[in-house]
C-alpha positions in Angstrom: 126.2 158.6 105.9 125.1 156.2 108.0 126.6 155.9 112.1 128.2 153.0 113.6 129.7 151.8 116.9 132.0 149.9 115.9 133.1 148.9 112.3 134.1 145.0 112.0 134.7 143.8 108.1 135.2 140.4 106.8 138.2 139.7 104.7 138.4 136.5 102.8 140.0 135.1 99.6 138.4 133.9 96.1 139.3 133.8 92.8 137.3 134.9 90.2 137.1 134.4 86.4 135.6 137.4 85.5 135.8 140.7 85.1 135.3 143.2 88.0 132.6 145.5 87.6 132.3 148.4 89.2 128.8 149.7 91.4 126.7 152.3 90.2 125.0 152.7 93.7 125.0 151.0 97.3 121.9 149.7 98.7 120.5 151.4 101.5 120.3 150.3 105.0 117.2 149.9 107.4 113.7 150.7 106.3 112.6 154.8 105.9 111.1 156.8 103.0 107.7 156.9 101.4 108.1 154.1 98.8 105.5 151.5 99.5 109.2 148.8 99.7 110.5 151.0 102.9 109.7 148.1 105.1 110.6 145.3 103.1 114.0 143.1 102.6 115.9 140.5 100.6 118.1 137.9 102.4 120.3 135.3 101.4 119.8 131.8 102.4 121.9 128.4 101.3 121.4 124.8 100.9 123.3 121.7 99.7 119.9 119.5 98.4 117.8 122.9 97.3 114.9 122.0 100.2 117.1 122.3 103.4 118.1 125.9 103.6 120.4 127.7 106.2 120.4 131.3 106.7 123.3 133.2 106.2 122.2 136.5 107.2 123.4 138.2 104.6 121.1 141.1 103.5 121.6 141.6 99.3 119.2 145.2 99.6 117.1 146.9 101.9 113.5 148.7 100.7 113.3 146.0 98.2 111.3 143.3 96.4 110.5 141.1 94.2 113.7 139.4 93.4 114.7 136.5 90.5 117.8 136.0 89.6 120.1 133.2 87.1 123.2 131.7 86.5 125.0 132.3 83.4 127.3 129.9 81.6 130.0 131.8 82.7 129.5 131.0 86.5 128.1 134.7 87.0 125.0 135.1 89.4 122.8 137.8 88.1 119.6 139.0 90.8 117.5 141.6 89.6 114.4 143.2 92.1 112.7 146.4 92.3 114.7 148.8 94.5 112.7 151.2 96.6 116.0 153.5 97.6 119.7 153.7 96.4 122.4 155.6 97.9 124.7 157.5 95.4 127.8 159.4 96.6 126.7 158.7 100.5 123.3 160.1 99.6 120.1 158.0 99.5 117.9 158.5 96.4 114.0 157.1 95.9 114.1 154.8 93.1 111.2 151.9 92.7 113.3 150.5 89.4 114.4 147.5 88.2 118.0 147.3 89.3 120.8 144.2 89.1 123.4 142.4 91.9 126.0 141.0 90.3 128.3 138.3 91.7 131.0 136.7 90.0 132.4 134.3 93.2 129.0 132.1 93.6 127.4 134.8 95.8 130.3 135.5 98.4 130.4 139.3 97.0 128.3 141.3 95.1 128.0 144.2 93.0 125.3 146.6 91.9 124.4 147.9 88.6 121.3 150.3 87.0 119.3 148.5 84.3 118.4 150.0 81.2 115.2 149.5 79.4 114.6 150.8 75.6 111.5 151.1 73.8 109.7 152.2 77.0 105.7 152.2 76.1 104.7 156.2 76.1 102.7 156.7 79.0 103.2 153.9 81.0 104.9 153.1 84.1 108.5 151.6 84.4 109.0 148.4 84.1 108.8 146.1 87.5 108.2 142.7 88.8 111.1 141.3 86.6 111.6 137.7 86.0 113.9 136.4 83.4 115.0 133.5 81.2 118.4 132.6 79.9 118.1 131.5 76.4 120.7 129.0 74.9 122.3 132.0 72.6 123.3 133.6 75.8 120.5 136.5 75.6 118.5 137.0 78.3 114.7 137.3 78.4 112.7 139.3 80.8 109.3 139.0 82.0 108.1 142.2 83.8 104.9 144.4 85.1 104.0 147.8 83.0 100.8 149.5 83.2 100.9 150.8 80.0 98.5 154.3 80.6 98.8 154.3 84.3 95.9 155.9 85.1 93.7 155.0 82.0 91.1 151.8 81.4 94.4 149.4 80.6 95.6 147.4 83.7 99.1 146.1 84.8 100.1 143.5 82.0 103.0 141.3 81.3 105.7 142.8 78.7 108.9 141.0 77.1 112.3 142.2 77.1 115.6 141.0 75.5 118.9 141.6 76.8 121.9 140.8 74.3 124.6 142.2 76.3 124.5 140.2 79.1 121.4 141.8 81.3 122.4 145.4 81.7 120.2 146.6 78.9 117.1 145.1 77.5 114.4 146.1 74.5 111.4 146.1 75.8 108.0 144.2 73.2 106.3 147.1 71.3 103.0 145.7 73.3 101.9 143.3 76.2 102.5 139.6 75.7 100.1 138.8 78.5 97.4 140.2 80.0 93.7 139.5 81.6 90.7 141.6 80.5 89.6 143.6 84.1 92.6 142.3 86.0 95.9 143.3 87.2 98.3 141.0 86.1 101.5 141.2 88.2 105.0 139.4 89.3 105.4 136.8 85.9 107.4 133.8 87.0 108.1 132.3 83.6 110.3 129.2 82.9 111.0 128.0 79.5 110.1 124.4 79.2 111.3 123.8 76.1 110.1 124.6 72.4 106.7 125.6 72.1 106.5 125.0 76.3 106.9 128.8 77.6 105.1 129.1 80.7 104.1 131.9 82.8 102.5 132.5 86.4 101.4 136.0 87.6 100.0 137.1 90.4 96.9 139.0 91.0 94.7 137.2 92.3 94.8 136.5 96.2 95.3 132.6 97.0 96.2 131.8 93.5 98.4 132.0 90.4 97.2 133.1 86.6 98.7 130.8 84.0 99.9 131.6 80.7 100.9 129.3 77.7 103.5 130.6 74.7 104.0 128.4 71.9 106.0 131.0 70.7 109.2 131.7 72.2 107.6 134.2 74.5 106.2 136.5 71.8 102.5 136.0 73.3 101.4 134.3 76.2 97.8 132.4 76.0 95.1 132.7 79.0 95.4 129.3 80.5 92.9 130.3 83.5 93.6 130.5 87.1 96.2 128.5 88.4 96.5 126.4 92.0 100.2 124.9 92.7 98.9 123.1 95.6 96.2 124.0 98.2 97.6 125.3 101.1 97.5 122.8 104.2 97.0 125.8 106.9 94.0 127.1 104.6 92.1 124.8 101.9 90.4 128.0 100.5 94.0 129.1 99.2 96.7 127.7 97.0 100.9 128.0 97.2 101.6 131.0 94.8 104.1 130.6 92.3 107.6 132.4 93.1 110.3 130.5 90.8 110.9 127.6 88.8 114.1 125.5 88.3 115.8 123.0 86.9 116.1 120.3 89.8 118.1 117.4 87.8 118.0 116.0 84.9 114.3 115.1 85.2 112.8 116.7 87.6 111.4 121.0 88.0 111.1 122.2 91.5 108.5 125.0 92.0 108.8 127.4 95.0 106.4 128.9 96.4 104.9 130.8 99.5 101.9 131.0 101.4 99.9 131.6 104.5 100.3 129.8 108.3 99.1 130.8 111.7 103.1 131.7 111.9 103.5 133.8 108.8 103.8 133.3 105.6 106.4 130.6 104.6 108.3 128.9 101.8 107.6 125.5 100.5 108.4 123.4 97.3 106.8 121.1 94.6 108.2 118.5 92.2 107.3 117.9 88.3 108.3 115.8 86.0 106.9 117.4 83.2 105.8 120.7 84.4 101.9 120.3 84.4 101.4 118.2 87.4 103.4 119.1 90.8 103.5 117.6 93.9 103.7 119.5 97.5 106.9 118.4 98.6 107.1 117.1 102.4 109.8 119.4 103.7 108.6 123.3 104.5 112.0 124.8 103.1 111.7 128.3 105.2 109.3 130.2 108.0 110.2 133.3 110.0 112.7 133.4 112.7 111.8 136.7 114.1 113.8 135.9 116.8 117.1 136.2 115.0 116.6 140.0 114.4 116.8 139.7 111.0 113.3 139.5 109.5 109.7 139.7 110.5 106.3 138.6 110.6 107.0 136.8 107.1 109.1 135.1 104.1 107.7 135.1 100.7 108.4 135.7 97.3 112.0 133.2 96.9 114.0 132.6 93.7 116.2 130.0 93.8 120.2 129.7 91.8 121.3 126.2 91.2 124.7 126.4 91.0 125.7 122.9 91.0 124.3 119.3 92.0 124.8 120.6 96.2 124.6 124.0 96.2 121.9 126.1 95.8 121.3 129.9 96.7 118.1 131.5 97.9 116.7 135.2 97.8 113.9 135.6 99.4 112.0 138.5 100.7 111.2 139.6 104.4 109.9 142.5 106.7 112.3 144.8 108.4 112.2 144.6 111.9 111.5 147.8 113.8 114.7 147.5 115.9 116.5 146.6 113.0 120.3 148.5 113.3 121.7 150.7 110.8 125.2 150.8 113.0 128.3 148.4 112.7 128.7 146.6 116.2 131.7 143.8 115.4 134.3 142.9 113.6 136.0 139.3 112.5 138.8 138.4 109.9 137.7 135.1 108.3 140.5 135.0 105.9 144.3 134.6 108.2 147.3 136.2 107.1 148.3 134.5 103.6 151.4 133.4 101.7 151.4 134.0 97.8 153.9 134.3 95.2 155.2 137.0 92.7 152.4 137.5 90.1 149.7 135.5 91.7 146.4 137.7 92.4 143.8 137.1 94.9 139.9 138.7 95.4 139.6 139.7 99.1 136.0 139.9 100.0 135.0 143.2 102.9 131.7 142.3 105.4 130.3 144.4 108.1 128.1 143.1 110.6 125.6 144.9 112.6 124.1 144.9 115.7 121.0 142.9 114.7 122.8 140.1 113.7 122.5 141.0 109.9 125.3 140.8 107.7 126.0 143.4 104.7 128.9 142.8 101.4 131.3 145.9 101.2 133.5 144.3 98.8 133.4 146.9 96.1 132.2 150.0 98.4 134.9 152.4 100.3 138.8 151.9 99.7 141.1 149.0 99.7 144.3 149.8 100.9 147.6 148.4 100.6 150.7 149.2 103.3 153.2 148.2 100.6 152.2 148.7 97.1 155.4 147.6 95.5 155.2 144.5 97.3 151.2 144.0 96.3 148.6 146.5 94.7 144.9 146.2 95.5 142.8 147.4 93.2 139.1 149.5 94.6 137.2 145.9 93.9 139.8 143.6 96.7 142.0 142.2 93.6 145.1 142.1 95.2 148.3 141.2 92.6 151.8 140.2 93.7 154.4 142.2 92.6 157.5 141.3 94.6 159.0 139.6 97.0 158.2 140.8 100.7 155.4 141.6 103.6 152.7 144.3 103.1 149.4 144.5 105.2 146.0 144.9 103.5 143.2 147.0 104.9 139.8 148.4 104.1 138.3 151.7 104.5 134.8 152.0 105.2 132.3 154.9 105.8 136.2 156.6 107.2 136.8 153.5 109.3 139.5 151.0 108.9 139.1 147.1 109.1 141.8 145.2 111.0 144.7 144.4 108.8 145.9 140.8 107.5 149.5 139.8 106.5 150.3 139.1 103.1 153.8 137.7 102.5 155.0 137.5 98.7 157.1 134.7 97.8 159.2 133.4 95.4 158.3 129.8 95.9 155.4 128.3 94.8 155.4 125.2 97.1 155.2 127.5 100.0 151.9 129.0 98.3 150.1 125.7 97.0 150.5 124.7 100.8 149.0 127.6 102.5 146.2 128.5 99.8 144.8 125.0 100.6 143.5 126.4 103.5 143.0 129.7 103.0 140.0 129.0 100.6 138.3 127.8 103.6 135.3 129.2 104.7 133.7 129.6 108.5 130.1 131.1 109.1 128.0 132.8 110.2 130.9 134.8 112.7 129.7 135.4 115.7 127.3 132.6 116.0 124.4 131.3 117.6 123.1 127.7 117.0 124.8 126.6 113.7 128.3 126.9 112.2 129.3 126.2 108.8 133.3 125.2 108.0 133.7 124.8 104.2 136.5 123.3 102.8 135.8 125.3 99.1 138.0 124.6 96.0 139.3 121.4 97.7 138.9 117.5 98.0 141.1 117.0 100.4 140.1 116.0 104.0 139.7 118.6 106.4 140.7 118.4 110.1 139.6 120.6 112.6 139.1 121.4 116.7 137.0 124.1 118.0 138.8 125.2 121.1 137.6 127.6 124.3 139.3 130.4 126.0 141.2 127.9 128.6 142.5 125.2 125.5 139.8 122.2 126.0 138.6 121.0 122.7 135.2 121.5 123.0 134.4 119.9 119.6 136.5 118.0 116.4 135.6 116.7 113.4 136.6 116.4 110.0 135.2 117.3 106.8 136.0 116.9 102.7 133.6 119.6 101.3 131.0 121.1 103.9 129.9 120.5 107.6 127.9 122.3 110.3 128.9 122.0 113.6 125.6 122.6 115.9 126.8 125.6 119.2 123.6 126.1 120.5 125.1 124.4 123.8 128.4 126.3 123.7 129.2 129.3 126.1 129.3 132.6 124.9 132.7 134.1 123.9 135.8 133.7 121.6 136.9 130.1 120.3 139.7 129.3 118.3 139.3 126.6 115.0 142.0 125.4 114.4 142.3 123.8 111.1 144.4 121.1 109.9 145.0 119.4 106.4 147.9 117.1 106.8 150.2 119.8 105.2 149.7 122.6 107.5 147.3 124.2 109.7 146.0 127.4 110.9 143.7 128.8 113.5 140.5 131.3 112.9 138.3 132.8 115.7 135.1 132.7 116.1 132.0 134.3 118.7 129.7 132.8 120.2 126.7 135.0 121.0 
């Protein structure tokens, strides 16, 4: 199992309308084996507009790639990618298969499932490069990379797969549905325009997309020729390849995509009305930041959630940094100590951070524990239900360390609970912090008051807020700070880092 300094995890509340599903593996940490993904990452990034995009350090699997995920009608966040490693039972495995996150709370927590594929072509390779489709049944098509002999004449090609039980197990075509005589055809990127408008993008060849046209509900894709998004202003003899497709609004796709620069390769965006023409948009949505220890050399490869109007989540794929750590370093409590009544439950959410400022989800790894179960039960996922009146502290064992404890205090009284739970849905990060923090007032219209106080009580910063702001603490002074957070009603105080 992996060694740590110090373990630090990250409690906070959510409610969820779905059902908890419990992890068939844990990601591994750090780069290492022989797959040809040991040196590569996926990170989380957010936005309110889907072309401004903050980092939030949070790293959804290491020795991984190729990453698209969607949203069902439900609310739950489904990514899949190509993991290179998996640890079972505290023991890392080689994998290189398709495999799922799973998030139920809009990407606060996540959970990670094996995906199985039926009808698997004898002979060929597993399935990879996934991309999929929700269709307006529910089902789920998927778009992914088989070479169907492997080492025979036949080349990678694009197969078809359909999910009917939510996106844990899909029937693969009984042949390709795309594929280009003497090339490999790789990574489809697919978006369903509407009837008789199925489009496809694959990769292949260097600088450019392919482009494929189904007039049949992604039974067959046509050879539409080579494809250029937009030529690339760091180098006119290459194009912006294809990474993911969206619904923008009403009438407008964005396309993201990724590229070359003398700084890496980096993450841009185009506009379409109709999905034939697209336009480079102005704003370069993401380049490296080597400097925050995080990634390396390059970003590439994005798929993009839209999970309402203003919010917006982005996967996108790095290099792990060789002094990337593998050992827990801090430790923060972003939820406080919370007042509930009998019956109500709560999701509690577990973060560790490391050393090299990335951020990892331990929600549904290691052991919830509860000091006073007859007072409130927490389940191995966080869901914590109130049983009775009274106090009980909640903790979380991870890797055979403990996370500091919060307060829960069951009540009787509703009013007392309506009152504090305004708050408590409120969210503060990235924790510790270097140039940019995020308070976000979630669940709540209300106006938000807050101060950012230092060590010796001045209020270094105030502000208020009705949904989200970012406070920018590139000029504060390393150490702790208190926020102290006020709705009118009640207030409470969270700390913070500054690195």
């Amino acid at each position: 199992m992996r060694k740590f300094l110090i373990f630090w995890a990250a409690l906070f509340v959510a409610f969820s309308a779905n059902s908890q599903i419990s992890p068939d593996f844990e990601p591994c940490i750090g780069s290492g084996g022989a797959s040809g993904l040991n040196n590569l990452r996926l990170l989380v990034a957010k936005s309110n507009d889907g072309m401004n995009w903050t980092r939030t350090n949070l790293v959804l699997a290491d020795r991984s790639s190729v990453a698209d995920g969607i949203v069902l009608t439900s609310g739950r966040l489904l990514v899949y990618y190509v993991a290179g490693c998996i640890e079972v039972s505290g023991s890392e495995q080689p994998a290189n298969h398709i495999k799922i996150a799973v998030s139920d709370d809009l990407g606060k927590s996540w959970t990670y499932k094996d995906v199985q594929f039926n009808n698997l072509p004898s002979g060929g390779t597993l399935p990879v490069d996934p991309n999929v489709v929700l269709l307006g049944n529910g089902n789920i098509n998927m778009l992914c990379t088989i070479d169907p002999d492997q080492t025979g004449s036949q080349k990678p090609c694009t197969y078809s797969a359909l999910s009917t039980d939510g996106g844990f197990t899909f029937t693969l075509s009984n042949t390709s549905v795309y594929s280009v005589s003497g090339t490999d055809v790789l990574d489809p990127e697919n978006f369903r325009f509407g009837s008789g408008n199925w489009k496809l993008w694959a990769g292949g060849i260097p600088g450019k997309n392919m482009l494929g046209l189904s007039t049949n509900e992604a039974t067959s894709f046509t050879n539409q020729g080579q494809f250029c998004s937009a030529t690339n202003v760091d180098n006119s003899l290459e194009c912006y390849v294809t990474a993911d497709v969206i619904q923008y609004d009403a009438s407008t796709y964005k396309m993201y995509a990724f590229g070359t620069s003398p700084s890496g390769q980096l993450i841009r965006s185009l506009s379409s009305t109709d999905g034939d023409t697209w336009t480079l948009d102005p704003t370069v949505n993401l380049t490296v930041q080597s400097s925050g220890g995080v990634e390396d050399l390059d970003v590439w490869a994005p798929s993009v959630l839209k999970l309402n109007d203003t919010s917006f989540i982005m996967v996108y794929e790095t290099r792990i940094p060789s002094s990337a750590s593998t050992n827990f370093i801090s430790i923060d409590i972003l939820q406080g100590d919370t007042t509930i009544s009998v019956g109500d439950t709560l999701r509690l959410i577990a973060r560790t951070y490391f050393s090299d400022n990335s951020i990892r989800d331990v929600t549904f790894f290691g052991t919830w524990n509860s000091t006073n179960p007859t007072i409130a039960s927490i389940n191995n996922y966080g869901k914590l239900t109130a049983l009775s009146q009274g106090t009980t502290y909640i903790y979380k064992t991870y890797d055979g360390v403990n996370s500091d404890s919060i307060l829960i205090t069951v009540s009787v009284s509703t009013q007392i609970n309506n009152i504090k739970n305004d708050l408590s849905k409120s969210l503060i990060y990235p924790n510790p912090v270097s140039n940019e923090l995020i308070i976000e007032n979630e669940g709540n219209n209300e106006k938000l008051y807050f101060e950012i106080i230092n060590t010796i009580g001045q209020v270094v910063f105030e502000g208020n807020l009705v949904d989200k702001t970012t406070v920018q603490t590139s000029n504060f002074s390393p150490g702790f700070y208190l926020i102290k957070l006020e709705n009118g009603k009640t207030f409470e105080f969270r700390k913070i880092i500054k690195e």
